[in-house]
C-alpha positions in Angstrom: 0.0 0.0 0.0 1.7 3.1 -0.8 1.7 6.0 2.0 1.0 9.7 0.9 2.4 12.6 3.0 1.2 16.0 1.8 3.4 19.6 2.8 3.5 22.9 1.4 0.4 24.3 2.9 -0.3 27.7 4.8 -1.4 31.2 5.2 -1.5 33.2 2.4 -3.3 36.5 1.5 -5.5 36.7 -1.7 -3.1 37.2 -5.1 -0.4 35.2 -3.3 1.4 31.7 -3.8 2.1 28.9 -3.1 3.6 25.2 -3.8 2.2 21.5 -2.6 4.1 18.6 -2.0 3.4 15.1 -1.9 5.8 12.2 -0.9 5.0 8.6 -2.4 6.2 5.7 -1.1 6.0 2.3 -2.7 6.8 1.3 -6.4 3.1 1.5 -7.8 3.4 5.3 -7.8 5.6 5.8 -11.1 2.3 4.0 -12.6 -0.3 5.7 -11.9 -2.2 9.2 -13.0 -2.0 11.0 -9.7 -4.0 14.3 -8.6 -4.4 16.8 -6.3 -7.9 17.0 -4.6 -8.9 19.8 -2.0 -11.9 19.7 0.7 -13.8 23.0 1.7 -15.5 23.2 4.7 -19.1 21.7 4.6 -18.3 20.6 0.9 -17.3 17.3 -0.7 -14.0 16.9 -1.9 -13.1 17.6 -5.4 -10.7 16.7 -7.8 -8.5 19.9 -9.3 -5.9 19.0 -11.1 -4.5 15.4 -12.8 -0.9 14.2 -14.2 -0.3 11.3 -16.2 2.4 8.7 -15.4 4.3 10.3 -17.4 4.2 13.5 -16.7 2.9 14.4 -20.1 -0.5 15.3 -19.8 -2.2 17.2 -17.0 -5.7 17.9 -16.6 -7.6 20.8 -14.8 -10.8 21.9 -13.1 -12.1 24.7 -14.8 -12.1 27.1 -11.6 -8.3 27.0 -11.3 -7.4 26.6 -15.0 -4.2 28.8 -15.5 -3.7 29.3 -12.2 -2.5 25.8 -10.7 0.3 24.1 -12.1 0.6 19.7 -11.7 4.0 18.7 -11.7 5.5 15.5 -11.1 9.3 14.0 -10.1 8.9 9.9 -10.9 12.5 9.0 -9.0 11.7 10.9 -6.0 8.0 9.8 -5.7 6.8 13.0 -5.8 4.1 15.1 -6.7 3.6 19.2 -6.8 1.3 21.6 -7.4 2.3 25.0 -7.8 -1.1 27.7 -7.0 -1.0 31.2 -7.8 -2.9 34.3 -8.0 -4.8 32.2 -5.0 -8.1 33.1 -4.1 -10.4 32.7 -0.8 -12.3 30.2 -2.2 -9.0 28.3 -2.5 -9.0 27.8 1.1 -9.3 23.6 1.5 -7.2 20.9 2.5 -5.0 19.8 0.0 -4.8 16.3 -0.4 -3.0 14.1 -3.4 -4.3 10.3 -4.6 -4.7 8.7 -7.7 -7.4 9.9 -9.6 -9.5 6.9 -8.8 -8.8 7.2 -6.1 -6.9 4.1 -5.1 -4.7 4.5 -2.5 -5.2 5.6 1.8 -5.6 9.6 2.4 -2.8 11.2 4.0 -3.6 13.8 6.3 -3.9 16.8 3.6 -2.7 20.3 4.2 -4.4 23.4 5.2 -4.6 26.2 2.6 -5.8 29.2 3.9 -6.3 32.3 1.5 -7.3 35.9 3.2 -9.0 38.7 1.5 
């Protein structure tokens, strides 16, 4: 089962940036599309943002088209995902999966974005 371990989060003011991390353990990880995903309070969790295995084709939700940037780093098991021009309705915990999703949550990181 591979483990996921999400960083980067924070406190940021409206216009601002920042960039996500996610740490992938396990061998199953240079396989597999992976995405970021981000719960609001009080709303279900969505998918934003999709990489291939390859790192060739990424995949966006239309509210943060241009703005969010999927990266990925296949030896060091690691995703990113670089946000500017972040707005308050960013604010969510950050989480990263497959885009099934397959694999356990990790714990997610806070993004919080003032006006």
């Amino acid at each position: 089962q591979v483990q996921l371990v999400e960083s980067g989060g924070g406190l940021v003011q409206a216009g601002g940036s920042l960039t996500l991390s996610c740490a992938a353990s396990g061998s199953a990880f240079s396989i597999a599309t992976m995405g970021w995903y981000r719960q609001a309070p009080g709303k279900q969790r969505e998918l934003v943002a999709t990489i291939s295995r390859g790192g060739t084709s990424t995949n966006y939700v239309d509210s943060v088209k241009g703005r969010f940037t999927i990266s990925r780093d296949n030896a060091k098991k690691m995703v990113y995902l670089q946000m500017n021009s972040l707005k308050p309705e960013d604010t969510a915990v950050y989480y990263c999966n497959t885009d099934q999703p397959m694999w356990n949550w990790g714990q997610g990181t806070q993004v919080t974005v003032s006006s």
